[in-house]
N, C-alpha and C positions, 0 to 999 in steps of 0.2 A: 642056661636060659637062652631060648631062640632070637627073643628080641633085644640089641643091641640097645635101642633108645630105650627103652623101659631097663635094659641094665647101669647103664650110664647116670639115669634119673633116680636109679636109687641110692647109685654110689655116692650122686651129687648132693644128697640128702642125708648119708649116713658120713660126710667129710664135715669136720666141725669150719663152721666160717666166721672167721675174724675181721672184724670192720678194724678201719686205720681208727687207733686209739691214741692215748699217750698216757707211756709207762716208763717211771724209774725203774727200769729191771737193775740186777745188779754190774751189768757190762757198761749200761748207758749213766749209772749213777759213778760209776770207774772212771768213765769216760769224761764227763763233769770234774770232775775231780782232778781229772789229769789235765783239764783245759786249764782250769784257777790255778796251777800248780808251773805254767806256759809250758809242759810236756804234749806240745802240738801232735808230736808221731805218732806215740802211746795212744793216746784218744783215739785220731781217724782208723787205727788199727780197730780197739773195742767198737766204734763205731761200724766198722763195715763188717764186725764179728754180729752184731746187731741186730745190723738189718738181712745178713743171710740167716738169722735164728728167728727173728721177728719182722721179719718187712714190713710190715702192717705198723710199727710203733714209730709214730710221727714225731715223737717227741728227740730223735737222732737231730732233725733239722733245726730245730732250738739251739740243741746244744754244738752241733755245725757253727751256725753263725753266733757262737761266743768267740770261735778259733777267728772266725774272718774280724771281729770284732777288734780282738787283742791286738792280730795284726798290723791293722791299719793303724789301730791308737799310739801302739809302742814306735813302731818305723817309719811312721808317717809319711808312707811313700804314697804320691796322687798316681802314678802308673798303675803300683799295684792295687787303689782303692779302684779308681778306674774297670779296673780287670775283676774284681771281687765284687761290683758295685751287684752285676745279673745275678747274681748268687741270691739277692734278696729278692727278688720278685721273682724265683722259680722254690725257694722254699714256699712263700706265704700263698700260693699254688698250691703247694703239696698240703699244707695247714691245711686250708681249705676245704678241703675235702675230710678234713677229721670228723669225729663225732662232737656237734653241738652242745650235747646234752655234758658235757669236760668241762670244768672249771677253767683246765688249761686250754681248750679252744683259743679264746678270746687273750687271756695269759701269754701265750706264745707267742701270738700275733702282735699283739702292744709290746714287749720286751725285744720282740726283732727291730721295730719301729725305730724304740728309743736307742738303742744300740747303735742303728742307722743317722738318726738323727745326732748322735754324741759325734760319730765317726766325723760325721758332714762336716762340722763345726771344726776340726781339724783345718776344713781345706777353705773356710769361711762360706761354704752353702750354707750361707744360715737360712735366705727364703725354705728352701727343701726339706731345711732342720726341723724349723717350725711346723711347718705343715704336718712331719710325721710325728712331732713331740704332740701337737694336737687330735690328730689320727688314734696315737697310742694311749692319752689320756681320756678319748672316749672310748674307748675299748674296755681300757681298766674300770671306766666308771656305771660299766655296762655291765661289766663281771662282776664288779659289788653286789649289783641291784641282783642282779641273778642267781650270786653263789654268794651272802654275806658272813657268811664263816670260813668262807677261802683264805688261809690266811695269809698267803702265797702275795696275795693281791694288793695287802696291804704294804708291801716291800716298795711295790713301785710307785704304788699311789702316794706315798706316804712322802717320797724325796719329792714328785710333783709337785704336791701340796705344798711343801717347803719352799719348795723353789721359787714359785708362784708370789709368798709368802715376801720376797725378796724386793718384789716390784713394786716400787712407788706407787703410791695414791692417783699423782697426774698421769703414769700409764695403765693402771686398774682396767680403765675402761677399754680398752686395745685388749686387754686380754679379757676381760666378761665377753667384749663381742666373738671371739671368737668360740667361747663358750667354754673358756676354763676359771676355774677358782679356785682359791686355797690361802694356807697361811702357812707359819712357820710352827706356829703350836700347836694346827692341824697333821703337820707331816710329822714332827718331831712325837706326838702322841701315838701316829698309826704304826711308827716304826717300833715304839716302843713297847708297845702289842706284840709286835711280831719278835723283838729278842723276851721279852718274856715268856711267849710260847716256845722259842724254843730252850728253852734253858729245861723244862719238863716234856720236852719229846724228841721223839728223832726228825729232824728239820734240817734237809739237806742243803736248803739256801740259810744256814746259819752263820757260817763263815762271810758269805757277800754281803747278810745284812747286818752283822757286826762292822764292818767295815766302811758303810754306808752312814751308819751312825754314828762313830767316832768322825766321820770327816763332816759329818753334818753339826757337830757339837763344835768343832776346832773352827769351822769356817764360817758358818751362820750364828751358830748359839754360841758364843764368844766363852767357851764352857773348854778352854785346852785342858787343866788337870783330869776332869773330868773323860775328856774326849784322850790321855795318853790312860787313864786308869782302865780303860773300857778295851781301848786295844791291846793294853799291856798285858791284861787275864784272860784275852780270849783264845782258842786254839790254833791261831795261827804259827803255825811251824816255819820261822826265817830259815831253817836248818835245811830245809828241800824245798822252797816255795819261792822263788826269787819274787813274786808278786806281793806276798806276803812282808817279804822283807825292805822291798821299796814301801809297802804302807807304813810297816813300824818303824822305819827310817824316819819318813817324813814327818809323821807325828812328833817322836822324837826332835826334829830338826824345828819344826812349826812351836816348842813348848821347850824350848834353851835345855835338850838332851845333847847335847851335841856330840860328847865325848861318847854317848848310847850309842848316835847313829853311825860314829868313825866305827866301833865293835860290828855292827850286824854289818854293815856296808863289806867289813872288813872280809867278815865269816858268807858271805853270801854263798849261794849254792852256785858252782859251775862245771858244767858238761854240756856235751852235744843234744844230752838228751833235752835241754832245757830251749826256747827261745831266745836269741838275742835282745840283751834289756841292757841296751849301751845307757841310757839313763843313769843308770846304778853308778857309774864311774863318773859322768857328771857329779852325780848328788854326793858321791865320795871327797873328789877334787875340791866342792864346795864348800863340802865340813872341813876339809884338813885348812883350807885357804881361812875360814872362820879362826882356826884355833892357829894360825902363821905359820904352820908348818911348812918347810923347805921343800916337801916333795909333794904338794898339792898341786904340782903343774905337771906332773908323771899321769894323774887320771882325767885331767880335765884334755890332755894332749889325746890320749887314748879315745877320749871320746870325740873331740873333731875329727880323730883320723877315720875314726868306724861310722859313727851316726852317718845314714844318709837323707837322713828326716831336715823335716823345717824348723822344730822350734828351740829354743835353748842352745844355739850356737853363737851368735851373734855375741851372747849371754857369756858364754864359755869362753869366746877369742878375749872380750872384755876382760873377765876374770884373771886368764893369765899374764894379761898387758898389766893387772894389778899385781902381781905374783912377780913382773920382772919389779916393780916398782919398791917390792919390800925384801927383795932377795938378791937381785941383780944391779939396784942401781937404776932400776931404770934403760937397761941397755936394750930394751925387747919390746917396752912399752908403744913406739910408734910403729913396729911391725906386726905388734898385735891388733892393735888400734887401727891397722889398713883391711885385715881382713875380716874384722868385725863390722868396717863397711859393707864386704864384697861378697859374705858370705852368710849362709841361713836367709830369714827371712824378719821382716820389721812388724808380725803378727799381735805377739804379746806383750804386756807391758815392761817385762824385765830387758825383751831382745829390744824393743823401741829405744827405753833408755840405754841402752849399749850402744845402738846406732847412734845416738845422738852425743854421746860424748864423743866418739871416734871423728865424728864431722865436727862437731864445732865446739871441743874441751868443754872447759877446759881440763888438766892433766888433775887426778884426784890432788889434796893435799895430804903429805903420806902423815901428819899424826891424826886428822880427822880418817884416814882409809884405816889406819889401824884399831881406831876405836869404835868403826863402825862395824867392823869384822867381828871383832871380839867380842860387840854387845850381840851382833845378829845369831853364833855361836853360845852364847848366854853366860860368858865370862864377863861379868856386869862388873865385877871388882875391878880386874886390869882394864877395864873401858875408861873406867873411873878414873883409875890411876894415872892414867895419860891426860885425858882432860883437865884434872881438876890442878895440874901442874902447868895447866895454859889459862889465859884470859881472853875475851873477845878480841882485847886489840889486837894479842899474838898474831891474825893474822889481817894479810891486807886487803883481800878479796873480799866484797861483799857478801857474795856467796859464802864463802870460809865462815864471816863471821854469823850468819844466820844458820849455817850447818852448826857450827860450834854450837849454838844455844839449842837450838833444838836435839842435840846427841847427848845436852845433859838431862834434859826434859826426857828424854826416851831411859836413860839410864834409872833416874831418880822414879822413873812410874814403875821401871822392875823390881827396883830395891824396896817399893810401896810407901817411899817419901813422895806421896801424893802430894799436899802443898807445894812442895819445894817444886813436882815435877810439873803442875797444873801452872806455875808462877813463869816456867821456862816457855811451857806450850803458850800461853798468850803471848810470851813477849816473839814466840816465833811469829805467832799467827801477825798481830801487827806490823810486823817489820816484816813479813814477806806472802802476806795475802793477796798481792797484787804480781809476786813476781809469779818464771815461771817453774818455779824447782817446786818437788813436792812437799816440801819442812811445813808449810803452812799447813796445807791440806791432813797430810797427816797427824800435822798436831792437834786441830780441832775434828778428829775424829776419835784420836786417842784423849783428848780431854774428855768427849762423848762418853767414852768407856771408863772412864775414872768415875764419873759423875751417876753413873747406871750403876755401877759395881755399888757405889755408897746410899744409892734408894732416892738419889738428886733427880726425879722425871723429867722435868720441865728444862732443867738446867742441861740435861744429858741431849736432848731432843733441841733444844737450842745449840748446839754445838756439831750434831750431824746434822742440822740444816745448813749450818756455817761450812761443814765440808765440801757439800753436794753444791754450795754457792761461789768457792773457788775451783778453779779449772784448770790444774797447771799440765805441763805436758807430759810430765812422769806420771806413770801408776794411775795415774785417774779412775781408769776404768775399776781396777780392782778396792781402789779405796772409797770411790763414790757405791759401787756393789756395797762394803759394810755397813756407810754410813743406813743406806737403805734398808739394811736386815735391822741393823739397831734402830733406827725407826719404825717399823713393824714389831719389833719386840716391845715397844713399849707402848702400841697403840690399847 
């Protein structure tokens, strides 16, 4: 053919052309796979096998920013979130440009958001947080309307909802204006959808929203049996998955497994191939320290020497100043106690209380330290048996003696001597309502849940209002969070 532009224009016609879509092909579903798995290498490898076989499939940068995700969440380094932050605004670029007419369009785009927004809250941008948690909730709620058999959609909407669900009545309105809504039996319903579909198909976000669920039944829906039954039959493989095996840990840990989670902690998967998850050796240190073993200060050491993150340190220097106190005597206790000043950060409520003994005691009292260990472990017998061989007056610190009462009150509501343990929780709450340790607070939260478990409404709903009414300077945050779920569950 003489003419070049007329040959060109046919080639260009007879060249099949592919618009940027989004496909689980099998390298990119590998690759997913190898992210949940923290096989960071393995992935960007299938990853850029990928994009030289399909360049066009958008859906590489989704599963991109789970790696940047894991990263920051697990290391919590602010340099490296810093550095990873551009990463997110030259995907949802590339998104952009996908085809519309994709359920995951819009999908992609909301799940990078919240990923972002989870990350933020890390470093306390929570302004920034919020703004992409609301970004991403109109996304998703745009993908309903548009795709409502997606059922992909209802994974994230469905924690949303939840979440939402969590928020007091007097703050409602703060979050209507901004134009979100939900409940807890709204998210707790859409998720439920979603492991029911997949239990009858192949549904390659089945493992996330297994996991999503049990932490939402253990956290919110006050449902632990339930929420270790659920992750206990699901497929997650502790044996290759260290992700895996930190979820079934914590469950385990969260529902008096303890001696479960020393087993998986124990067997955990390690190699180069894997991400560093210095967590795991905290959450180890914690179990062994639960159950007094001697060498619970061998993982919790381990992990102030590695971790370069902020949160659970302060937590950890604490821990072992307890560890000298039931092994050593006490000989370690003030050098532990100085660097739980000086070191990590005073974010969360476990590190705040760690700083605040370290500064101003006082020193634990070692039979109340021992039976708080062993209840928090779920050895409810021996918690017992140390207690119930003391009296209030054994000790002479005010504090001692309202910890005392309240440790039998926490004990007698595991054993399910309800009376006996509702009789401890008030006599906590009166005698230390006004201070500032958390015995109070937590008692009338946990009467809450005694009173809800037996079909008492009013009486349960009277007792987390009593929670959310005292203010003490431990745990707050996280206890005044339940007393709020359990008021929404029974509105």
């Amino acid at each position: 053919m003489k003419n070049p532009i007329l040959l060109f224009f046919l080639l260009f016609l007879a060249s099949p052309i592919v618009a940027a879509h989004f496909e689980f092909t099998p390298n990119a579903r590998s690759a997913y796979q190898k992210v949940l798995s923290l096989k960071f290498q393995e992935a960007k490898v299938l990853l850029e096998k990928e994009r030289i076989n399909n360049p066009n499939n958008l859906i590489t940068y989704y599963i991109e920013n789970y790696i940047d995700f894991f990263t920051i969440f697990i290391n919590e380094n602010y340099t490296e979130f810093k550095r990873l932050e551009a990463n997110k605004d030259r995907r949802l670029e590339l998104i952009a440009k996908g085809d519309t007419r994709s359920p995951f369009y819009l999908y992609t785009q909301a799940e990078i958001n919240l990923q972002w927004a989870i990350a933020r809250l890390k470093f306390e941008e929570n302004f920034t947080a919020l703004r992409e948690i609301r970004k991403a909730y109109k996304q998703l709620e745009e993908n309903e309307r548009k795709f409502p058999s997606f059922i992909v959609n209802k994974k994230s909407l469905g924690i949303l909802h939840a979440m939402i669900g969590t928020i007091p009545d007097s703050y409602k309105w703060a979050v209507k204006m901004v134009g979100m809504d939900g409940t807890i039996k709204e998210g707790t319903r859409e998720i439920e959808q979603v492991i029911k579909y997949s239990k009858y198909n192949d549904f390659i976000f089945e493992q996330e929203t297994v996991v999503m669920y049990a932490l939402l039944l253990l956290h919110i829906g006050n449902q632990s049996e339930e929420a270790w039954n659920i992750i206990r039959t699901s497929k997650l493989n502790t044996a290759s998955n260290p992700l895996a095996c930190f979820v079934l840990a914590s469950v385990a840990q969260h529902t008096g497994r303890n001696d479960e989670a020393i087993r998986l902690l124990k067997a955990r998967p390690k190699g180069e191939q894997y991400h560093p998850f210095h967590f795991l050796d905290y959450m180890l240190g914690l179990s062994k320290l639960y159950r007094l073993d001697s060498d619970a200060d061998v993982y919790l050491k381990r992990y102030t020497r590695k971790f370069k993150g902020r949160n659970y340190v302060k937590e950890a220097y604490q821990k072992l100043a307890w560890h000298s106190l039931l092994h050593e005597g006490g000989a370690q206790y003030s050098y532990y106690s100085s660097l739980a000043k000086t070191k990590g950060h005073a974010i969360i409520d476990s590190d705040k209380k760690a700083l605040k003994e370290a500064q101003y005691g006082p020193k634990p009292n070692l039979t109340l330290l021992k039976a708080q260990l062993l209840f928090d472990g779920g050895y409810h017998d021996r918690a017992a048996q140390i207690l119930e061989s003391k009296t209030s007056s054994s000790f002479s610190e005010k504090r001692h003696q309202l910890e005392y009462v309240y440790r039998l009150g926490r004990i007698y509501h595991k054993k399910r001597s309800y009376t006996q343990a509702l009789s401890y929780y008030q006599s906590t709450i009166d005698q230390g309502e006004y201070e500032s340790y958390y015995f109070a607070c937590n008692a009338a939260l946990q009467s809450g849940l005694i009173h809800e478990k037996k079909g008492q409404k009013e009486s349960a709903k009277s007792f987390y209002r009593k929670c959310l009414s005292i203010k003490p300077d431990e745990y707050k945050n996280s206890l005044h969070q339940k007393a709020k779920a359990g008021l929404n569950r029974l509105k």
